[in-house]
N, C-alpha and C positions, 0 to 999 in steps of 0.2 A: 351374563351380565344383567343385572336386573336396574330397572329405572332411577332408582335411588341413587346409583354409582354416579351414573352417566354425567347428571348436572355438575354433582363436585369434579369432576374431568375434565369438562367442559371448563369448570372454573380457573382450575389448578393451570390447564391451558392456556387461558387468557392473561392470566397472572404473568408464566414463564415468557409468555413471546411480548409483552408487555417491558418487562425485565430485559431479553434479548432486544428492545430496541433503544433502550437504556442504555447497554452495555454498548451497541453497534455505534451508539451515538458518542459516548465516551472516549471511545477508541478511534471514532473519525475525528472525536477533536484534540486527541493526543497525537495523532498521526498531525496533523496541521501543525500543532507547534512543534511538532521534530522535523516538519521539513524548515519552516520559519528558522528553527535553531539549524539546520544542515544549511537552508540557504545565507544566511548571516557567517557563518565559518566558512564558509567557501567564498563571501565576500571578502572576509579580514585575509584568507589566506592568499584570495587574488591578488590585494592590494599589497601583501607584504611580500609575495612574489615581484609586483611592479617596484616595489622599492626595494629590496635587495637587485633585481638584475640591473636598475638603475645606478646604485652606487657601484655595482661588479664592472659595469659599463664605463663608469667612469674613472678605475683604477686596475684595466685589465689588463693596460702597458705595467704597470708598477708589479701587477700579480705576474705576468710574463719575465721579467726580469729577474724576478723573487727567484720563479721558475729554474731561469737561467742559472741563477749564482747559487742554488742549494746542491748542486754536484763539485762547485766548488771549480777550479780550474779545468775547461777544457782542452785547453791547448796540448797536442801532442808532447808528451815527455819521450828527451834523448833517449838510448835505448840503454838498459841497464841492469843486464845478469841477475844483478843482485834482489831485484824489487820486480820484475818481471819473470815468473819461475815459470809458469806458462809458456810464456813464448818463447824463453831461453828451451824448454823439452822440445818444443817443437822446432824450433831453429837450429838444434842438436840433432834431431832425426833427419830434417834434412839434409845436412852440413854432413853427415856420416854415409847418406844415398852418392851425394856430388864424389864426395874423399872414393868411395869406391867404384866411380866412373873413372877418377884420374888411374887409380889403382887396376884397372881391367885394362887404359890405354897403353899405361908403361909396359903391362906384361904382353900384349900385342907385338908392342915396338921391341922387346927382347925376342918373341919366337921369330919377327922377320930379322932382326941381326945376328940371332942364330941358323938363321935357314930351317925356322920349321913350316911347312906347308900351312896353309890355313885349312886342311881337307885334316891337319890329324891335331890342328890348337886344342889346347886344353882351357883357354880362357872362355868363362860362358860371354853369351851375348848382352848387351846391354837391357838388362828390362827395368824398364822405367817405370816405379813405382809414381804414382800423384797422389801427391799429401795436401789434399786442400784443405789447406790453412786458413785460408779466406772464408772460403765457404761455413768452416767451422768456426770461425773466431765470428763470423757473422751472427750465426745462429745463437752462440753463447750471448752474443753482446745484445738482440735482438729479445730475447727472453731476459733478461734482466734488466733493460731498459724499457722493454714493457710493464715489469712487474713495477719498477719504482712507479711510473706514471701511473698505472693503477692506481697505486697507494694515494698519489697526492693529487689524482683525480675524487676519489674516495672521502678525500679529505674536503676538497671543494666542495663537494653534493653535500658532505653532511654537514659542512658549515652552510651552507644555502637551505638546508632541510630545517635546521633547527631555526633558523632564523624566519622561512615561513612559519614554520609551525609554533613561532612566541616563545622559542625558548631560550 
């Protein structure tokens, strides 16, 4: 590297980090106005946060009720074959386990007014199947009354979302 080089080096240096405090300066004052503009939207969003949960406040008995009446009648419906095919299967399963308990006593009561021994009956023993119906109809009704409440949970947030968010 001979002397000659050196000084333009030296220059060309002074220039770059001269430029580099340029640019450092630039960028600190663009970073400045991007938080000013982040803190400013997080102010409108606060505020329209305060004003949506204020008006939700003030008609959350009327949204509850909404609630209430969008499933439409809850009152238990008499019971009826025809529009109940679910629980008529399963009120059929059971109703055919009972029919064959009376059907095991009869024939009990025939080998004792024949005189057969209970050491040589041919009737088996009662084995009581459990059909939890409950348990099951629980579970059905428990998943799909969660799923609607989802939905019109879902529905709340995004009505609340877009109304923070100005839209």
């Amino acid at each position: 590297m001979t002397d000659d080089n050196r000084p333009a080096t030296q220059e060309e240096l002074e220039k770059a980090r001269k430029a580099a405090e340029r640019a450092a300066a630039k960028v600190a004052e663009l970073e400045a106005a991007e938080a000013t503009r982040l803190d400013a939207e997080a102010a409108k969003r606060l505020e329209r946060t305060r004003e949506y949960d204020k008006g939700f406040y003030s008609r959350w008995r009327k949204v509850a009720a909404d609630a209430n009446e969008s499933e439409g009648s809850t009152a238990i419906p008499a019971y009826d074959p025809a529009t109940m095919g679910f629980l008529e299967v399963l009120i059929k399963e059971v109703a055919i386990e009972q029919k064959r308990v009376y059907v095991r006593n009869h024939a009990r009561r025939a080998e004792s007014t024949l005189g057969i021994p209970s050491s040589q009956s041919v009737v088996p023993d009662d084995r009581y199947r459990t059909v939890d119906i409950v348990e099951h109809i629980n579970a059905l009704i428990g998943k799909e009354a969660g799923r609607r409440a989802r939905e019109f949970n879902d529905a709340l947030e995004a009505e609340r979302a877009e109304f923070i968010n100005g839209g």
